[in-house]
C-alpha positions as CSV (number, residue, x, y, z in Angstrom):
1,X,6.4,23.2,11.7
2,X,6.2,24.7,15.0
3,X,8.2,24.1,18.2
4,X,5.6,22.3,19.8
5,X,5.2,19.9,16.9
6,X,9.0,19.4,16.5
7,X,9.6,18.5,20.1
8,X,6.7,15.8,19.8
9,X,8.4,14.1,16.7
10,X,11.4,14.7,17.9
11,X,9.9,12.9,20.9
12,X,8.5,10.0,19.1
13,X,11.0,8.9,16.3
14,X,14.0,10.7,17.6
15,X,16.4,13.6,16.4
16,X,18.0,11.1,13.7
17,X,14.6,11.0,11.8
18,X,13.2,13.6,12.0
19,X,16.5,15.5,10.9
20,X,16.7,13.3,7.9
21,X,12.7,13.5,6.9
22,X,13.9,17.2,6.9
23,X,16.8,17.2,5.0
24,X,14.6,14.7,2.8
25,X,11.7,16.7,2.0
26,X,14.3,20.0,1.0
27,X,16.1,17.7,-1.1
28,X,12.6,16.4,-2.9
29,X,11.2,20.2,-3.3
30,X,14.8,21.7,-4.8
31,X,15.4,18.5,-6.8
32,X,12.6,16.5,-7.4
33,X,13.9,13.1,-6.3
34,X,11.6,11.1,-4.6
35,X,12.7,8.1,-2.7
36,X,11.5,5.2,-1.3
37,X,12.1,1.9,0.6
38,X,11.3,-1.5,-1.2
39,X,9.5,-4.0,1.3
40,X,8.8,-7.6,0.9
41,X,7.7,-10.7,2.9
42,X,6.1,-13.9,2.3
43,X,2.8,-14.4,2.4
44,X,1.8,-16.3,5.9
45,X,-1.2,-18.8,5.3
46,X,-0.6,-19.3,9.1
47,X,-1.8,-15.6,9.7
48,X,-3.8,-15.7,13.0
49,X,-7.7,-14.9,11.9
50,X,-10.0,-13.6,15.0
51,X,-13.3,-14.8,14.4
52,X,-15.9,-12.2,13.2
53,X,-19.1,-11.0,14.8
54,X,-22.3,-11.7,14.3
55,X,-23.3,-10.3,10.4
56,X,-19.6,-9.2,9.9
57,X,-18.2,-10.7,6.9
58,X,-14.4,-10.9,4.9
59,X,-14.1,-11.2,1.3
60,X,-13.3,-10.1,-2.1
61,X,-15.4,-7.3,-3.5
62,X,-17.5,-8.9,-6.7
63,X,-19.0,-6.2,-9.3
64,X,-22.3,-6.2,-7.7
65,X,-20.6,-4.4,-4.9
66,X,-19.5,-1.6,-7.0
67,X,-22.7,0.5,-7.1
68,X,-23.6,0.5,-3.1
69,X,-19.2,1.4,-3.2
70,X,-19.8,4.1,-5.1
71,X,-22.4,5.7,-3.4
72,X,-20.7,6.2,-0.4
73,X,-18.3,9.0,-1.3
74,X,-16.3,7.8,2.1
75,X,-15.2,5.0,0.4
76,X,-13.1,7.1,-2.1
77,X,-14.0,4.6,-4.7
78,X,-15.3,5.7,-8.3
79,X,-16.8,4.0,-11.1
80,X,-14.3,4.9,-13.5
81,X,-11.5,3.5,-10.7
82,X,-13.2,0.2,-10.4
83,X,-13.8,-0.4,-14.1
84,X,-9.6,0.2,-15.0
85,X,-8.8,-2.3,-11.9
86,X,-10.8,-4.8,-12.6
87,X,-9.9,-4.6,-16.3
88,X,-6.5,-5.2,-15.1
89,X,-7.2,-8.1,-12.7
90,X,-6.8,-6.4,-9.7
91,X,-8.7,-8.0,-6.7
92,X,-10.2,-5.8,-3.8
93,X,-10.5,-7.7,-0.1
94,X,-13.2,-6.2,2.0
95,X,-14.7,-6.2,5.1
96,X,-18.4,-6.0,6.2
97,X,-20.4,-4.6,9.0
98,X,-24.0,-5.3,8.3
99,X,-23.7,-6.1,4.6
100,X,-21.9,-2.2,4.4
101,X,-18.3,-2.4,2.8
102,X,-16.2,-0.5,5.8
103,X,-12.3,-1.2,5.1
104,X,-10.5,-2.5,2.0
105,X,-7.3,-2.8,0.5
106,X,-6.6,-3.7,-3.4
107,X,-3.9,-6.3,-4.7
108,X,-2.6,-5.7,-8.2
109,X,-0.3,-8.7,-10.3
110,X,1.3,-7.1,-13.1
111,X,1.4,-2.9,-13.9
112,X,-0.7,-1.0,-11.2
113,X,-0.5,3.0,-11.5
114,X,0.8,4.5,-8.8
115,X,2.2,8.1,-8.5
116,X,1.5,10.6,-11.2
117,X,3.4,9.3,-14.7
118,X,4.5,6.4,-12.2
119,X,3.2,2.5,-12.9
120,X,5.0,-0.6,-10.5
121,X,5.6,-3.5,-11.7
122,X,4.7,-6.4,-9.9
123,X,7.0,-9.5,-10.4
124,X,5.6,-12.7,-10.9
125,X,3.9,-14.4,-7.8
126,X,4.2,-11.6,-6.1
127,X,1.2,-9.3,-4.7
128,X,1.5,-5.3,-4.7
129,X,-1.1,-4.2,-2.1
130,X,-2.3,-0.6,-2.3
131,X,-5.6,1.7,-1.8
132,X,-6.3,1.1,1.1
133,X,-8.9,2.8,3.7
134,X,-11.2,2.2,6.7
135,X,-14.5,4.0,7.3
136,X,-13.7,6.5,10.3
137,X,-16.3,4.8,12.1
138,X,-14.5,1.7,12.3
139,X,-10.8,2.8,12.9
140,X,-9.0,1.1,15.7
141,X,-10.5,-2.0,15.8
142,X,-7.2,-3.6,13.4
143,X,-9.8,-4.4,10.8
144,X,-6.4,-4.0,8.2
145,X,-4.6,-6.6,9.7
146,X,-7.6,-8.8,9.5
147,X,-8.0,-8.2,5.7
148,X,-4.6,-9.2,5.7
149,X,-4.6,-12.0,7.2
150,X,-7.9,-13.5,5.2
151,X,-5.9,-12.1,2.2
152,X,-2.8,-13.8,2.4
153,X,-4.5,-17.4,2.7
154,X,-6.9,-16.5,-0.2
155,X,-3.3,-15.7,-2.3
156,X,-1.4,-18.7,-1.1
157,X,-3.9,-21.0,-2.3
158,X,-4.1,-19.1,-5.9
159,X,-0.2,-19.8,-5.8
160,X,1.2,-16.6,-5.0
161,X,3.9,-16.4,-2.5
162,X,5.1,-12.8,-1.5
163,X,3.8,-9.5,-0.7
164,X,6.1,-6.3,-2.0
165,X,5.3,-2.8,-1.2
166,X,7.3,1.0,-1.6
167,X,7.3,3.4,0.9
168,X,8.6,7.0,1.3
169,X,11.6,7.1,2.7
170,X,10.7,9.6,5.6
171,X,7.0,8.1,6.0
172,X,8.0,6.0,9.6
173,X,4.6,5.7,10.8
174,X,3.8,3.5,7.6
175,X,7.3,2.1,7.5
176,X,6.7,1.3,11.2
177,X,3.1,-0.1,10.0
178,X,5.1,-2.0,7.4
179,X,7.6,-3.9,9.7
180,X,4.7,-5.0,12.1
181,X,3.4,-7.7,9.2
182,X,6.9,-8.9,9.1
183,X,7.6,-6.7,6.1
184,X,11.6,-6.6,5.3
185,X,13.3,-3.8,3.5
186,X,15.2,-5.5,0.2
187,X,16.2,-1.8,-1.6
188,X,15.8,1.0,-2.7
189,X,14.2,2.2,-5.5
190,X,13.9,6.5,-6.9
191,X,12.9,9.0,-9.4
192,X,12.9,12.2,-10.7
193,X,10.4,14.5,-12.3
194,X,11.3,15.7,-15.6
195,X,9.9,17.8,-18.4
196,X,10.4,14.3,-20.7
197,X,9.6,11.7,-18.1
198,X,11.0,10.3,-15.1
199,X,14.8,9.5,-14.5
200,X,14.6,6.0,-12.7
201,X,16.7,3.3,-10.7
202,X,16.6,0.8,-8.6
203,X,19.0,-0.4,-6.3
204,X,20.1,-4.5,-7.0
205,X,17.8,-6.0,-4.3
206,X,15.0,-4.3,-6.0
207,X,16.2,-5.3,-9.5
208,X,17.0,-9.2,-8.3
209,X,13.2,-9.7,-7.2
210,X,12.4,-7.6,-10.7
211,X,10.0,-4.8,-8.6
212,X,10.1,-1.9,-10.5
213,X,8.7,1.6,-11.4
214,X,7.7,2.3,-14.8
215,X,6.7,5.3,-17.3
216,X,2.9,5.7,-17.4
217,X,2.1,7.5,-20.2
């Protein structure tokens, strides 16, 4: 990192942070411990929801989607992706500009891979969102927060009742992102890469709500 770029963060999230995203990532390369915060809210059917324009459209992405997904290698969707969510009752909320799919996130219920070797486990009624992505064309216009907002309502009605996330510990533009839907940190949760496996734990706010990583073999 140069001076320059130091000075900015420094700047921006203060000499706190950026001193202990250091310390952090020496830590992860010597030891291998990754780290992370464990963030939960409830699910808000009262979510404001702007209305669209004209020929822009919110919902879940249905299989004949997946074709016109895949062909846009932008999307950073694959056949073989779709196929193993959907097999594991994943759901995928979308937005659409002209019938074109242009920002998405997924929502798994039960055991979602994550990191490499790494599955979560999602506790009951709860919703892990992940992948997600917005067309470069279409950044800035909060089209996230409107997936979110549709999401939650379509959730609350299927009985579900929290959202619950992980974040790296040093990542504060996403933890920052995070805290803006209301998200609350309830743990901490950690591993380590091993020739065997993974060592894991999880602090007792993670354990209470039953979050969890996993071995994926």
């Amino acid at each position: 990192m140069d001076v320059k770029d130091f000075g900015a963060r420094v700047e921006r999230w203060g000499w706190r942070r950026v001193v202990l995203a250091a310390l952090y990532q020496r830590m992860l390369r010597l030891t291998g411990l990754h780290l992370f915060v464990i963030n939960s809210r409830p699910l808000d059917v009262a979510m404001p929801m702007p209305e669209l324009p004209a020929n822009h459209q919110v919902r879940r992405l249905q299989p004949v989607d997946d074709d016109p997904a895949v062909a846009n290698p932008a999307l950073g969707l694959n056949a073989e992706f779709l196929q193993q969510a959907r097999a594991r009752g994943d759901i995928c909320i979308g937005y659409f500009d002209q019938g074109e799919l242009v920002s998405y996130f997924w929502c798994g219920f039960n055991r979602v891979p994550a990191d490499p070797g790494i599955a979560v486990k999602v506790p009951p009624r709860y919703s892990y969102a992940y992948k997600a992505m917005t067309l470069a064309s279409h950044r800035g216009r909060h089209l996230q927060q409107i997936l979110t907002a549709a999401n939650d309502k379509l959730l609350c009605q299927e009985g579900y009742t929290h959202n619950i996330e992980y974040i790296d510990v040093a990542n504060f533009p996403q933890r920052r992102a995070s805290a803006r839907y209301g998200n609350r940190t309830i743990g901490l949760a950690a591993y380590i890469e091993r020739d065997q496996g993974h060592w894991i734990v999880h602090s007792p706010g993670v354990k209470k709500v039953g979050f969890a990583f996993e071995q994926d073999l």
